[in-house]
C-alpha positions as CSV (number, residue, x, y, z in Angstrom):
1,X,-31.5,1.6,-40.9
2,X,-28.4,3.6,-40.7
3,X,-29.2,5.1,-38.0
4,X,-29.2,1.8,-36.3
5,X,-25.8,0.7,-38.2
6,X,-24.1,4.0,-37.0
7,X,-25.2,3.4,-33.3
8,X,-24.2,-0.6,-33.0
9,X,-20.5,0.7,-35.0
10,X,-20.1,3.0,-32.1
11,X,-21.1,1.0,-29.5
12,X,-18.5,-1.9,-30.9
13,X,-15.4,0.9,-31.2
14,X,-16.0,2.1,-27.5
15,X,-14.1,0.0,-26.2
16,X,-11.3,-0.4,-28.8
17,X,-11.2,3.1,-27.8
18,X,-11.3,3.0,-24.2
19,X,-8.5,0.0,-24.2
20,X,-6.4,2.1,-26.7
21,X,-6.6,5.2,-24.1
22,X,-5.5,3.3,-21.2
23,X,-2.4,2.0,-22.8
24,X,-1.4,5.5,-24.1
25,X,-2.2,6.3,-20.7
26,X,0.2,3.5,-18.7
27,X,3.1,4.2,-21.3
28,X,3.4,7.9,-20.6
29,X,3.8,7.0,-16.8
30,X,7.4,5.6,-16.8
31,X,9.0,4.1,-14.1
32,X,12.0,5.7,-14.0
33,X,15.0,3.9,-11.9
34,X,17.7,5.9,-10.6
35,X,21.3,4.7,-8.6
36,X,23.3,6.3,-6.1
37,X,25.8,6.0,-3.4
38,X,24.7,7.8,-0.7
39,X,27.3,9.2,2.3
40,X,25.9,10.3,5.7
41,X,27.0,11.5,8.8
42,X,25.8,11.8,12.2
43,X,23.9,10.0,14.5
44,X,23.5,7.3,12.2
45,X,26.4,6.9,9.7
46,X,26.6,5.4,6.5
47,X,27.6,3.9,3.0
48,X,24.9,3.0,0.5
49,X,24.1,2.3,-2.5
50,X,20.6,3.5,-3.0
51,X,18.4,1.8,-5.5
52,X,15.1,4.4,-6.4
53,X,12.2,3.6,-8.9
54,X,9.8,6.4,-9.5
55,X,6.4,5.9,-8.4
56,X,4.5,8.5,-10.2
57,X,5.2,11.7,-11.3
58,X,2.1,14.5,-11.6
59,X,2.6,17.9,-11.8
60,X,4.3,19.7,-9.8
61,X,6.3,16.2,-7.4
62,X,7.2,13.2,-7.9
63,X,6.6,10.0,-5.5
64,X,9.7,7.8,-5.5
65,X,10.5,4.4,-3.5
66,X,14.3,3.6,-2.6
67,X,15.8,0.3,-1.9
68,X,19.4,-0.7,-1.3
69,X,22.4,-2.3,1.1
70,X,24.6,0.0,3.4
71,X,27.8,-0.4,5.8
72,X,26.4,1.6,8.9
73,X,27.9,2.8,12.1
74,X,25.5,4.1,14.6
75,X,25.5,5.2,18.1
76,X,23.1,3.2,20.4
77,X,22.7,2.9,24.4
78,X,24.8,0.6,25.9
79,X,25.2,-0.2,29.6
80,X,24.1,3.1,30.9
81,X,26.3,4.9,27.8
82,X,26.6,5.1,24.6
83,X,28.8,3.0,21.9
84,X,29.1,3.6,18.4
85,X,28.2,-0.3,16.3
86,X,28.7,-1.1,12.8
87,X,27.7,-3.2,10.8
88,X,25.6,-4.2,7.4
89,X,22.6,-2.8,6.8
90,X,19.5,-2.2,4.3
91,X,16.7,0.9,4.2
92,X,13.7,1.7,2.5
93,X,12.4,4.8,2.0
94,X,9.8,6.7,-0.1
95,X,10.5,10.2,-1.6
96,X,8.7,13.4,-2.5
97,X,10.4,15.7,-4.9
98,X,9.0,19.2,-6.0
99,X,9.4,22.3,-7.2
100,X,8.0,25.6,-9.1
101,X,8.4,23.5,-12.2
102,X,6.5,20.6,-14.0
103,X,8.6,17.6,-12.9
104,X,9.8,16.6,-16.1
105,X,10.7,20.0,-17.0
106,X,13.3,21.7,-14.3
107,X,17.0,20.5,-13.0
108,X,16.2,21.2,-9.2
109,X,14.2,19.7,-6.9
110,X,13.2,20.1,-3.2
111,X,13.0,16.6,-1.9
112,X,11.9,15.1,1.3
113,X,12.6,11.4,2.7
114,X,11.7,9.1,5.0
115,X,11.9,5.5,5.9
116,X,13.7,2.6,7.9
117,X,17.1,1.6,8.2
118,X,17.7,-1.9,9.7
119,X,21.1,-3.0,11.0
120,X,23.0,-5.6,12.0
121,X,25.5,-4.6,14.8
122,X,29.2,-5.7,15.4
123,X,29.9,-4.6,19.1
124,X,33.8,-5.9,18.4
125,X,34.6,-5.9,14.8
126,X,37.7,-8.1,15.1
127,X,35.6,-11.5,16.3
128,X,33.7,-11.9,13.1
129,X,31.9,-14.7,14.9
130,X,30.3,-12.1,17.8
131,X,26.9,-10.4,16.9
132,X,25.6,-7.8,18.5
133,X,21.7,-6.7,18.1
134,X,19.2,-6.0,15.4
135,X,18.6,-2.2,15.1
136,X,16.4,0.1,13.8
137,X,16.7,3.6,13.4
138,X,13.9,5.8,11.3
139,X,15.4,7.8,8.7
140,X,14.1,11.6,7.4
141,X,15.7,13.4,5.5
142,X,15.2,16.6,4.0
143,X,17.2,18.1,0.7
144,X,17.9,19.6,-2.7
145,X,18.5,17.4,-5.7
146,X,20.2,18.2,-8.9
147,X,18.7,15.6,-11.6
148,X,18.6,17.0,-15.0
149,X,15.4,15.4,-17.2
150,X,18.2,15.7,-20.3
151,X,21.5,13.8,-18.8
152,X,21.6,10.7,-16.2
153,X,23.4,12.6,-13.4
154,X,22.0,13.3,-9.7
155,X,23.6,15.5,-7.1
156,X,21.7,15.2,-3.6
157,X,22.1,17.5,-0.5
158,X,20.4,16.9,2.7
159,X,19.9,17.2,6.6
160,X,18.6,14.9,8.7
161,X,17.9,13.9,12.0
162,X,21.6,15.2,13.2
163,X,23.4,14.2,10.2
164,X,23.6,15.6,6.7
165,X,24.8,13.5,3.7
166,X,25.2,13.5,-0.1
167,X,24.6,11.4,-2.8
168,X,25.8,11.1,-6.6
169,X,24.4,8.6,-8.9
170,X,22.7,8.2,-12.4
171,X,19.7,6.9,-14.4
C-alpha cells in the first residue's frame, strides 16, 4: 500500500515539476533590448537609431534582431551614371556576437550583421512634393563591440560593404 501511495504522489508532482522547470528555464533567457544611433559611411550612408532585442544568448554568441528608422543618402545608377539620393529609411537586421568568453561574462565582442535597408529616395530635395524610387540595398557588416554585462553603454566599430560606421547607445 505504500508502495502504491509513493508511486501515484510521484506521478501527480511530475508535472508540478516539469512546469516549475520550464519557467525557471524561460526567466533566465532575458530579452535584453539595446538602443543606438548608428553613423555610416560609404556606399550607402546613414543616420539611425537602431532598436536591438536579443534573441538568445548560449554560450559562447548571442543571436540579436535590430529594428529602427534612418535618414540615408546612397549612391544608385541613374541615366547611364551615378547620383547620390536621400531620403528616409528603415532596416532590419539580425546579429551574431561572440567571443572567447561566456556571453554574459566578457566586455568585447566580435559581431557580425546583416540585413535590409529600404529607402525612400528624394532625387531633388528642395521639391518636397517629387519622389524618386523605392530602394533596397542589403546591408553586412562586420565589427567589434564594447558592451559591458555591468553598465548600459555600447561602443560598435565596423566595416561593411565599402563603408565603415560606429554606433553608441545603451540598455
Amino acid at each position: 500500500m505504500i508502495k502504491y501511495l509513493l508511486i501515484t504522489s510521484f506521478l501527480i508532482l511530475l508535472p508540478y515539476i516539469s512546469l516549475h522547470g520550464q519557467e525557471t528555464d524561460s526567466l533566465e533567457i532575458k530579452k535584453e533590448r539595446f538602443t543606438t544611433v548608428d553613423f555610416k559611411y560609404g556606399l550607402l550612408s546613414y543616420l539611425a537609431i537602431n532598436s536591438e532585442m536579443m534573441l538568445k544568448a548560449r554560450g559562447r554568441s548571442a543571436t540579436l534582431l535590430n529594428f529602427g528608422p534612418s535618414y540615408i543618402a546612397a549612391i544608385v545608377p541613374h541615366a547611364g551614371g551615378f547620383k547620390v539620393v536621400h531620403g528616409p529609411g528603415i532596416h532590419t537586421t539580425g546579429t551574431l556576437l561572440w567571443g572567447r568568453k561566456p556571453y554574459r561574462l566578457r566586455d568585447t565582442h566580435f559581431e557580425f550583421n546583416a540585413g535590409l535597408v529600404f529607402g525612400l529616395a528624394f532625387h531633388q530635395p528642395s521639391i518636397a512634393h517629387e519622389y524618386g524610387k523605392f530602394f533596397i540595398y542589403p546591408r553586412t557588416n562586420l565589427g567589434f563591440r564594447y558592451q559591458s554585462p555591468t553598465s548600459d553603454r555600447i561602443f560598435r566599430f565596423y566595416i561593411g560593404f565599402v563603408s565603415i560606421g560606429f554606433s553608441i547607445g545603451f540598455k
